[in-house]
LOLO-400480 format. One record per residue (C-alpha): residue in three letters; x, y, z. Coordinates in steps of 0.1 Angstrom, whole numbers, plus 2048, in hexadecimal, padded with zeros to 3 digits. Each point is the difference from the previous one (the first is absolute). Layout:
# LOLO-400480
ALAXYZ/...
END
This chain:
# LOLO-400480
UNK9D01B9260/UNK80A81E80F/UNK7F4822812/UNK8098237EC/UNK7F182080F/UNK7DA7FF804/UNK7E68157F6/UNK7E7807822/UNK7E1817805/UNK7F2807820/UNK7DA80580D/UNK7F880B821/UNK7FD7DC80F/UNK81F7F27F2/UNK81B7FD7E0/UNK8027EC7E8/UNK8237F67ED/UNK8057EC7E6/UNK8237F47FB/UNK80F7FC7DC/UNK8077DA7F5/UNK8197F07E9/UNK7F97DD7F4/UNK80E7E67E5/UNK7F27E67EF/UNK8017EC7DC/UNK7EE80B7E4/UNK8017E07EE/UNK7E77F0817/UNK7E080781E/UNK80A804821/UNK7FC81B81C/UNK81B81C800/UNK7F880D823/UNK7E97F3817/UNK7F281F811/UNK8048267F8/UNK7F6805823/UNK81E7F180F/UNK81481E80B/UNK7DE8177FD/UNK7F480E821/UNK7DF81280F/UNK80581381E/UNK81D7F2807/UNK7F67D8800/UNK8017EA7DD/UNK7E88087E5/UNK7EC7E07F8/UNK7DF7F77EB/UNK7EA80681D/UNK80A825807/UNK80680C7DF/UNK7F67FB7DC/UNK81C7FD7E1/UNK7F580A7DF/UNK8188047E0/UNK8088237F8/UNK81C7F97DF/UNK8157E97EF/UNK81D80B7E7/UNK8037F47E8/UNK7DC7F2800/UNK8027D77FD/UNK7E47EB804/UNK80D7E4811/UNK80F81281A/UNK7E480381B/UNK7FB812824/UNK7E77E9815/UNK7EE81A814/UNK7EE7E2814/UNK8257F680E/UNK81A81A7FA/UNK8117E87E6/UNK8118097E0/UNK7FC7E37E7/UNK8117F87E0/UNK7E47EB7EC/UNK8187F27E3/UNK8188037E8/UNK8028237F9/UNK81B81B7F4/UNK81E805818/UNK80D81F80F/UNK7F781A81A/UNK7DE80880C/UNK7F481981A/UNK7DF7FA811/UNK7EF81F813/UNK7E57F681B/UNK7F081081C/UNK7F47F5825/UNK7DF81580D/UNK7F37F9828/UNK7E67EC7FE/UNK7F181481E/UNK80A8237F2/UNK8017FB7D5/UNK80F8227FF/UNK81D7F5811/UNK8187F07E5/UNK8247FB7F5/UNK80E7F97DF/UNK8217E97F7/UNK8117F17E8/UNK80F7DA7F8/UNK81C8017E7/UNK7F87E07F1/UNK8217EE7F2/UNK7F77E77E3/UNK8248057EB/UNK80F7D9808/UNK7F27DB7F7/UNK7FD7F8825/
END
């Protein structure tokens, strides 16, 4: 996984950022392609996690069913066997404390090889 230019918006108390992802994984079987889209997501300037702000899926293109943002973890999961290629998932982190306060990012999801 890696960082591209994040997306941030600020409220008065502090900013949120949400870093773009990268991630690859098999289409040919389950498994976890990325373990948290919070890992290189900030608020106020100290590391998102599930007790400060809330994920929820905004998009994924082209839509597959077995390609699947956990909101309870930050995890995207492959869930089987399903069509190879490359998949672009769109989420967004509000504040807990301040629901206004929310970024948007995007995980380029790989699933092209065999793995």
């Amino acid at each position: 996984s890696r960082s591209t230019a994040p997306a941030s918006a600020t409220s008065p108390s502090r900013s949120s950022v949400a870093g773009n992802d990268s991630a690859k994984a098999s289409s040919k079987v389950a498994g976890t392609a990325l373990a948290s889209v919070l890992w290189n997501d900030t608020l106020g300037g100290a590391r998102a996690t599930v007790t400060n702000v809330t994920i929820s899926f905004v998009s994924l293109t082209p839509a597959n069913n077995k390609v699947r943002l956990d909101v309870a973890d930050g995890s995207v999961d492959v869930l089987g066997k399903t069509s190879s290629g490359y998949f672009s998932l769109v989420y967004k982190i509000c504040e807990i404390a301040d629901p206004t306060n929310c970024a948007q990012a995007t995980v380029l999801l790989d699933l092209s090889g065999g793995i």
